[in-house]
N, C-alpha and C positions, 0 to 999 in steps of 0.2 A: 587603234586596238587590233592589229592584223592579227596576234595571237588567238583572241578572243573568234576572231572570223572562221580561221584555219579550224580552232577548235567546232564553231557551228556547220562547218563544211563538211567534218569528219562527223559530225550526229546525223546532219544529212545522208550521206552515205549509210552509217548504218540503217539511218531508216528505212534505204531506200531496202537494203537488205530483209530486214526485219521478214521472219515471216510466218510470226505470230500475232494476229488484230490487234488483241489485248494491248500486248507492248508495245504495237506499232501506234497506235493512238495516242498512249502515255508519250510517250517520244515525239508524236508528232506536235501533240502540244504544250512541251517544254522548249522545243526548237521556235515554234510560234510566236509566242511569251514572253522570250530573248529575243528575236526580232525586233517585236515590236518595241520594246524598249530601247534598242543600239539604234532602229530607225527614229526615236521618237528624238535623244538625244544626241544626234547625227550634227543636226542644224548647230547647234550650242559650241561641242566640241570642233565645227569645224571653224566656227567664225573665231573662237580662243585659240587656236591653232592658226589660222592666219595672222591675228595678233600677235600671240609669240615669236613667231618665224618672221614676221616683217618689221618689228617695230624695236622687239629686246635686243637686238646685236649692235643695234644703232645707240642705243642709249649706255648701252654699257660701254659704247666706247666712248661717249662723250663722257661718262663719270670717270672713266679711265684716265682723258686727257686732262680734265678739272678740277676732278674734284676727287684723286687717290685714295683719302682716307676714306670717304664715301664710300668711294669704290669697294675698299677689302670690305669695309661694315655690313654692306647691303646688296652690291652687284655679284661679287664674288658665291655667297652663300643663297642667290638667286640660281646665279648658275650651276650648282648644282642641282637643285630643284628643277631646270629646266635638262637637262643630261635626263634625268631619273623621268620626268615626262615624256621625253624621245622613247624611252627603252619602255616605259610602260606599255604591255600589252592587251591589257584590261581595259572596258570601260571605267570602271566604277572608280578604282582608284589614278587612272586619266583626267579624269573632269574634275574630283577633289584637286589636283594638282595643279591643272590647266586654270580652275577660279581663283585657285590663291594666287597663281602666278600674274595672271591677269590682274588684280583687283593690286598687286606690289607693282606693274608697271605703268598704271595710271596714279599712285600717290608717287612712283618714285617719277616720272615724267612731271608732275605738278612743283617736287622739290627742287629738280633740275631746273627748271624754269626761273624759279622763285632765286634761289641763290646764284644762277647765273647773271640774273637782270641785277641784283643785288652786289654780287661782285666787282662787275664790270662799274658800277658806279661808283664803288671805293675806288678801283682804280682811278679812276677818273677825276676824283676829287680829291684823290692823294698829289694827281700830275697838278691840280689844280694849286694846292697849299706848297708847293714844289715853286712853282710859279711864282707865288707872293712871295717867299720866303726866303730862295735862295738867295745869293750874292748880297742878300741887304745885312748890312754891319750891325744895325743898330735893331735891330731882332734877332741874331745869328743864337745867341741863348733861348730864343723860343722855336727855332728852327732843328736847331742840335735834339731840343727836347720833345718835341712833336715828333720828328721823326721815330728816334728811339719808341717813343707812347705807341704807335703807330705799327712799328713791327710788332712790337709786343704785345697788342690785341687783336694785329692778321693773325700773328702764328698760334693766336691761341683760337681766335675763329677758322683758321685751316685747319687746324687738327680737332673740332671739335664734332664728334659723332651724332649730336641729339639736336635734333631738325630742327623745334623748339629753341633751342638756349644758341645755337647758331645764329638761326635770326635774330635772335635780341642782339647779342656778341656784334655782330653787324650791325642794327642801328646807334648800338654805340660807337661805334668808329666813325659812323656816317656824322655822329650828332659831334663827333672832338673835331672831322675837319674840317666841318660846317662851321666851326667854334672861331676856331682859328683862323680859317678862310674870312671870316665876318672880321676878326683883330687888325685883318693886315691891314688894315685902309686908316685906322686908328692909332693914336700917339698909343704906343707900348711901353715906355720907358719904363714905370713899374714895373708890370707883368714880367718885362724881359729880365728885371734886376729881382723877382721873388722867385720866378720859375728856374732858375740858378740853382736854391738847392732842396730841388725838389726830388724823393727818394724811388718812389712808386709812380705808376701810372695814375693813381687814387689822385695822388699829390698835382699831378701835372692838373687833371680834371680841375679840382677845385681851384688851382690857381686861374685860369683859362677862366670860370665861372659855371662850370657844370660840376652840379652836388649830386 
């Protein structure tokens, strides 16, 4: 809040000017009054201010490189908020800014966490049902079909904005290719000849055995 300081700097000076008691007392303790307040809230602002500065550029590039739509929803319209904090010169509306920004990059650091460890395992169990799946003839219909099921609930959990219904979006995909990952070791000869003509993603589910 340099403005805010400048500003007490130049009360100072006139007081120092003053040279009337009267005025010079009123002045003297309206300068005091503000003090003690910008000293009281010193400690606050500067611990959120080391947080913004050391921890928000870091995270916003990891939403950046993972998680895009994330990104514009929430990182984007953060930074703004942190630009308009730089430039504030005020305490008062500094600290409003400074907690709200603070208290958005410990839930957004908690969601980043959450859907990264979350992601990285669909990968991982996508390479896995890849594994059982490919090159074998006689599942090549539940393979075609799983895949297809499979982009079609990433791309609807990659673009999906609300923290909430993402995660779920996610343990569903986890629980199809947990499903199938579980098929492969099993005679499919059914499954392989209903999931044929299956229309929707809905369809694949219920064929596979998840309602």
């Amino acid at each position: 809040f340099d403005t805010e300081i400048k500003e007490e700097r130049s009360k100072i000076e006139d007081y120092n000017d003053e040279g009337f008691i009267e005025k010079k007392l009123q002045t003297g303790e309206f300068i005091i009054e503000k003090l003690k307040i910008l000293q009281k809230i010193f400690p606050q602002l500067k611990e959120e201010n080391t947080k913004i500065n050391n921890e928000f550029p870091g995270l916003a590039e990891e939403y950046r490189e993972y998680f895009s739509v994330l990104y514009k929803t929430y990182i984007e319209p953060l930074e703004d908020d942190e630009k308009n904090y730089q430039k504030t010169g005020y305490h008062a509306p500094k600290l409003t800014l400074s907690n709200r920004i603070v208290v958005e990059i410990d839930e957004l650091r908690a969601k980043y966490d959450l859907f990264k460890i979350q992601n990285d395992k669909l990968l991982g169990k996508y390479d896995e049902f890849t594994y059982n799946y490919k090159d074998r003839k006689q599942v090549k219909r539940m393979y075609k079909k799983g895949r297809w099921a499979y982009v079609e609930l990433k791309d609807a959990y990659d673009n999906e904005t609300n923290f909430e219904k993402k995660e779920k979006k996610g343990k569903k995909i986890e629980l199809m290719l947990q499903q199938f990952i579980s098929l492969s070791s099993k005679d499919n000869t059914i499954i392989n000849d209903e999931i044929k003509s299956t229309k929707t993603v809905n369809d694949v589910l219920k064929v596979i055995g998840i309602n």
